[in-house]
Backbone as CSV, one residue per row, in Angstrom:
resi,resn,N_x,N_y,N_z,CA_x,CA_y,CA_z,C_x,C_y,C_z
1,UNK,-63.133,39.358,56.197,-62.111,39.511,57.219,-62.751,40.095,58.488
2,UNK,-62.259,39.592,59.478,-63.143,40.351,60.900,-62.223,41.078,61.531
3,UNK,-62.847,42.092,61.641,-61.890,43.209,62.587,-63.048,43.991,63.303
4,UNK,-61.834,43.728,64.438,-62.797,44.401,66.264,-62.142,45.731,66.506
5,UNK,-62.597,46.554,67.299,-62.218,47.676,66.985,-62.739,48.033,68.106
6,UNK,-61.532,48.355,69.418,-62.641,48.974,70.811,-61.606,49.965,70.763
7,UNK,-62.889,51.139,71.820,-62.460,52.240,72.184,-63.208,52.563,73.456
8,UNK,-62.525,54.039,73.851,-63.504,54.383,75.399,-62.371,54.180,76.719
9,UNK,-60.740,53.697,76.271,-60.059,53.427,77.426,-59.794,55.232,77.912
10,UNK,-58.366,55.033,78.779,-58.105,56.496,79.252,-57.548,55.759,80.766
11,UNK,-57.507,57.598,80.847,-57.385,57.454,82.561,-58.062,58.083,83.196
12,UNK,-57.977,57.120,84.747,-59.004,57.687,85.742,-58.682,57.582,87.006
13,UNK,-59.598,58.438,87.834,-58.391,57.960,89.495,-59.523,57.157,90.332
14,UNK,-59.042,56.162,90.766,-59.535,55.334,91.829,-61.321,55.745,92.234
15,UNK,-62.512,54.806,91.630,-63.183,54.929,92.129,-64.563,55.963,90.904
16,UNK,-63.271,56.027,89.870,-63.519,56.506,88.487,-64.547,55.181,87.649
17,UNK,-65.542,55.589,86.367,-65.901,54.819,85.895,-65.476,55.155,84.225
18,UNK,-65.586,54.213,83.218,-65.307,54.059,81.815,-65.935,53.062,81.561
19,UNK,-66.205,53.153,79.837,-66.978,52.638,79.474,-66.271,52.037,77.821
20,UNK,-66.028,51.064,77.847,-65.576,50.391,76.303,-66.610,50.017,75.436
21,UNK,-66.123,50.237,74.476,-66.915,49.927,73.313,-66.015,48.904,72.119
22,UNK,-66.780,48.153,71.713,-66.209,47.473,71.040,-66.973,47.125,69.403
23,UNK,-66.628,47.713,68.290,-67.484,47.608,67.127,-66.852,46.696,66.132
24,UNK,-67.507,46.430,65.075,-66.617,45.089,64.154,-67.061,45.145,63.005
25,UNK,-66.624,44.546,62.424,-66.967,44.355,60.816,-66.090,42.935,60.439
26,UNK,-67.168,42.309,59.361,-66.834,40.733,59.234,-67.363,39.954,60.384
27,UNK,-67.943,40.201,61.079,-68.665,39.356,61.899,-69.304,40.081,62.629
28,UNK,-70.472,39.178,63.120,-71.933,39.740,63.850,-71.632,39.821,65.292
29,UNK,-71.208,40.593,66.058,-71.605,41.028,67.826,-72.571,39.753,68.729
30,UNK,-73.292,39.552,67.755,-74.620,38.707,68.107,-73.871,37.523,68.702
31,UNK,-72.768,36.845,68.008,-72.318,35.961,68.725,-71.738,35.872,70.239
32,UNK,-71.223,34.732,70.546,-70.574,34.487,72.013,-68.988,35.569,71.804
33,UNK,-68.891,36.934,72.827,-68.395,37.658,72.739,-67.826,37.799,74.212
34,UNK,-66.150,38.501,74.183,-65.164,38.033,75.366,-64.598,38.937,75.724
35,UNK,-64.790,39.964,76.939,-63.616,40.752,77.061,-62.541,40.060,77.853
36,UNK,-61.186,40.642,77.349,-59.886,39.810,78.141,-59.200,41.179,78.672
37,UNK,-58.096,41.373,79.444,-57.647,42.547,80.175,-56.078,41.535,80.250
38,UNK,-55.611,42.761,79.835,-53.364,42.247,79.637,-53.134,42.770,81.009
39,UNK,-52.983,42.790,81.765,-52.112,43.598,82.971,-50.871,43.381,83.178
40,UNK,-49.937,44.061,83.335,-48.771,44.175,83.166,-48.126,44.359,84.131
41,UNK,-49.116,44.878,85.853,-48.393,45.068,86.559,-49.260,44.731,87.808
42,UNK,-49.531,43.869,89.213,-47.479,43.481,89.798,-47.200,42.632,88.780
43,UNK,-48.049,41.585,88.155,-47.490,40.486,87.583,-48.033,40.843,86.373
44,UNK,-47.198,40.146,85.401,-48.198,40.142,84.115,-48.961,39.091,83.483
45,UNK,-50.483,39.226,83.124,-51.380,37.723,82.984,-53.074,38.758,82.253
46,UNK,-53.160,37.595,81.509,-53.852,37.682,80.829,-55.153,37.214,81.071
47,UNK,-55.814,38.120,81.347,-57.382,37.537,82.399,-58.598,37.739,81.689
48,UNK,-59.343,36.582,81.715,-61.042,36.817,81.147,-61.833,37.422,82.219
49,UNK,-62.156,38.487,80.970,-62.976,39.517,82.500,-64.069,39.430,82.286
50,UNK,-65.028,39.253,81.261,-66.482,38.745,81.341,-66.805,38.191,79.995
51,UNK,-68.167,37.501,79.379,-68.198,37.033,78.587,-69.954,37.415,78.483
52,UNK,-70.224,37.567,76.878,-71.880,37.511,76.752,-72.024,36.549,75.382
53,UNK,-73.482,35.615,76.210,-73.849,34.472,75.050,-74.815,35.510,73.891
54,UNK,-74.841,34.785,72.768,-75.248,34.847,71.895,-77.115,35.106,72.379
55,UNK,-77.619,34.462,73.483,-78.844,34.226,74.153,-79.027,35.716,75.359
56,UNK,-77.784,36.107,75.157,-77.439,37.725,76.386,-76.653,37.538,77.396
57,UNK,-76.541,36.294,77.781,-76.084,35.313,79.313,-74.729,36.494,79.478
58,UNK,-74.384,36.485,80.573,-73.318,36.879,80.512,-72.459,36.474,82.346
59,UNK,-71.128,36.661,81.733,-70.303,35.702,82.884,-69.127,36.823,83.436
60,UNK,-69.074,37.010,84.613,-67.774,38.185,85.054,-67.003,37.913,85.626
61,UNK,-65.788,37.590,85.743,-64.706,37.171,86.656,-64.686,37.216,87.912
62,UNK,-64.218,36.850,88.874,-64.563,37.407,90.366,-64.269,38.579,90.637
63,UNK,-62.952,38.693,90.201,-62.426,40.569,90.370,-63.092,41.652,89.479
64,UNK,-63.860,41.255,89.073,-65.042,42.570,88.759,-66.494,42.373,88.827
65,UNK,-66.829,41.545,89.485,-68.567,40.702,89.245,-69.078,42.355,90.046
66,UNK,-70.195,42.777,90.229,-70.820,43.635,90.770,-70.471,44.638,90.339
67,UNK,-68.798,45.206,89.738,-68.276,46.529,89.004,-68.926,46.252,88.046
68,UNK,-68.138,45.770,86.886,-68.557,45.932,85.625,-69.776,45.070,84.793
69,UNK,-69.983,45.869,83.521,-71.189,45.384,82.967,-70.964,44.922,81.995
70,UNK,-71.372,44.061,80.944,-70.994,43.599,79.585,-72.441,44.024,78.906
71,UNK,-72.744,44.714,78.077,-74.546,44.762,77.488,-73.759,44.625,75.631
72,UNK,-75.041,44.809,74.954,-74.559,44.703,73.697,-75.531,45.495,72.989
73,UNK,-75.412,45.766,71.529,-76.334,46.311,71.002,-76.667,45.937,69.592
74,UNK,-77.455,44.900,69.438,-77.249,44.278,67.899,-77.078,45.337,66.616
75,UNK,-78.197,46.534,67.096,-78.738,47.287,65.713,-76.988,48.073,65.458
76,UNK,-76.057,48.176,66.065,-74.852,49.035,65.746,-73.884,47.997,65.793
77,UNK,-74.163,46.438,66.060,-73.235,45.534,66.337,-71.701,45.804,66.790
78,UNK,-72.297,46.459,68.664,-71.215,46.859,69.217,-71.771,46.131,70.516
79,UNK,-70.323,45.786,71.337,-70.510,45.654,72.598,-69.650,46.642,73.291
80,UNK,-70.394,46.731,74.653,-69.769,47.427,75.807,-69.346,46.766,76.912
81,UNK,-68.471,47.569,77.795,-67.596,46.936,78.810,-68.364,47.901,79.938
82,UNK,-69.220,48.640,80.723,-69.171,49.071,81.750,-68.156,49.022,82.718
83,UNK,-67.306,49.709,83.118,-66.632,49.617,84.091,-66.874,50.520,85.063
84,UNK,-67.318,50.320,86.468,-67.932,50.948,87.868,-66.510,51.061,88.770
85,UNK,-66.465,52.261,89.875,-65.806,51.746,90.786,-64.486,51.186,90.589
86,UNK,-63.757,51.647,89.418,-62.290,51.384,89.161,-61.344,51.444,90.157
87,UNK,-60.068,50.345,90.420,-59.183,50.521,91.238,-57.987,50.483,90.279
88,UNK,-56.789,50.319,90.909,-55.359,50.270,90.271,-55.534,49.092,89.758
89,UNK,-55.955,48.117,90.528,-55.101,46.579,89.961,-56.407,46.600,88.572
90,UNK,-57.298,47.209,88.188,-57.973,47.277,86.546,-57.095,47.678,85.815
91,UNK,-56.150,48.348,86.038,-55.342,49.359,85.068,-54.912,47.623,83.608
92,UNK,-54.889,48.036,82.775,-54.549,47.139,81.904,-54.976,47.449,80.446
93,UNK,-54.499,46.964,79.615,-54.985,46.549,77.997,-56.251,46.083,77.730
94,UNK,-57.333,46.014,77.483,-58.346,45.903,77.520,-59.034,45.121,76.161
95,UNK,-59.208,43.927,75.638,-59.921,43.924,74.688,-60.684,42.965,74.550
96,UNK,-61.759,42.914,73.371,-62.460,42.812,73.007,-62.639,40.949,71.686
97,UNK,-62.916,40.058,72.157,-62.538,38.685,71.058,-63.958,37.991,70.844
98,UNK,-63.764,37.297,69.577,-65.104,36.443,69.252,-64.466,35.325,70.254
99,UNK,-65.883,35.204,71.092,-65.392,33.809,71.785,-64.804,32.356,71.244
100,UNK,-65.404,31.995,70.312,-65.031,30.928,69.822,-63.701,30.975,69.622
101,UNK,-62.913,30.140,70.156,-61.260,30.186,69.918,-60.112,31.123,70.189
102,UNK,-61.115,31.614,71.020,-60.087,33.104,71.543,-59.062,32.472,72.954
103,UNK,-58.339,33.135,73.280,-57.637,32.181,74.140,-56.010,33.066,74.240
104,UNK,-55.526,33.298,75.527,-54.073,34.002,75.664,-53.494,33.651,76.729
105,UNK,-52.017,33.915,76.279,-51.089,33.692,77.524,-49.766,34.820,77.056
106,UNK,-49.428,34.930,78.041,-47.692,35.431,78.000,-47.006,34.826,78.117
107,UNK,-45.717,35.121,77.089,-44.780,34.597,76.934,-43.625,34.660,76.690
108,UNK,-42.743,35.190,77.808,-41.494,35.964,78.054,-41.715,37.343,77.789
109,UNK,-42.921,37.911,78.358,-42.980,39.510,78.536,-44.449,40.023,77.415
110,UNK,-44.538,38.814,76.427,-45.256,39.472,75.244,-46.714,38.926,75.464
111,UNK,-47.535,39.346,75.399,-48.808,38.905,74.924,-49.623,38.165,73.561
112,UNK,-49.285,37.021,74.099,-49.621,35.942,72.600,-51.396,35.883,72.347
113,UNK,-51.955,36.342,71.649,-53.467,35.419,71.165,-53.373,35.013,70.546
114,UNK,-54.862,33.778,70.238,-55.391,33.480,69.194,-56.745,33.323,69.141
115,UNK,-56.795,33.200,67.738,-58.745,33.541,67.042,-58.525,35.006,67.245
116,UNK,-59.762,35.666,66.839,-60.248,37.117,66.401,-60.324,38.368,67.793
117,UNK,-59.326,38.862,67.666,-59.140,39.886,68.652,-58.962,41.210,68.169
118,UNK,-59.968,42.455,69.167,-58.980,43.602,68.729,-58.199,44.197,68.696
119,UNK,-58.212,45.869,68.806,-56.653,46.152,69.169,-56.285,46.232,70.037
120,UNK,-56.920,46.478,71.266,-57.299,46.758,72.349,-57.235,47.915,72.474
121,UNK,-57.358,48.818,74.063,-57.547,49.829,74.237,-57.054,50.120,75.804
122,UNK,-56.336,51.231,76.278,-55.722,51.131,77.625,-56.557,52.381,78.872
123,UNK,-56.625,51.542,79.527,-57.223,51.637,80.897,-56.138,51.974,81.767
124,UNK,-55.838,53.067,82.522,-54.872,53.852,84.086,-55.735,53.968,84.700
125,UNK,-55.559,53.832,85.451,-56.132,54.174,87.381,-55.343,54.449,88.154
126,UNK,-55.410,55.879,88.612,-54.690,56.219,89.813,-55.315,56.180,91.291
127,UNK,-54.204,55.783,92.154,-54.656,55.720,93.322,-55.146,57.193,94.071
């Protein structure tokens, strides 16, 4: 059974940094690995915020390319989220999915996935 398991959210004020962690069991880190972010507010939407290949590659959304970091660490088969330079509109749910088949939307208020996700973990930012 695979279960993801991040931690490291909180709160912070504008300009603040945090750092996620994401650990697992039932499956290897090593693979193609996804952070996604729920935001809930002005609108609510479900955004891919960066991605790391199996090879290290890694991919960042536009609204955080230069903030945040994605690194990994095979020997504890955990990944991290670096987050630099936090504003409000980061504030969100935060988690952690095996890429393969991961994939979300909302739907009348709720946050639907599918494939292997964790629990997530929540991120505030004050202005």
């Amino acid at each position: 059974e695979v279960q993801l398991v991040e931690s490291g959210g909180g709160s912070v004020q504008a300009g603040g940094s945090l750092r996620l962690s994401c650990t697992a069991s039932g499956v290897s880190l090593d693979s193609e690995m996804v952070w996604y972010r729920y935001r809930k507010a002005p609108v609510q939407e479900c955004e891919l915020v960066s991605t790391i290949g199996s090879d290290g590659s890694t991919y960042y959304a536009p609204s955080v390319k230069g903030r945040f970091t994605t690194s990994r660490d095979s020997a504890t088969n955990t990944i991290y989220l670096q987050m630099n330079n936090l504003n409000p509109n980061d504030a969100a749910d935060y988690y952690c999915a095996v890429q393969d088949g991961a994939r979300c939307t909302v739907v009348r208020g709720t946050l639907v996935k599918w494939g292997h996700w964790g629990t997530g973990t929540i991120v505030t930012v004050s202005s």
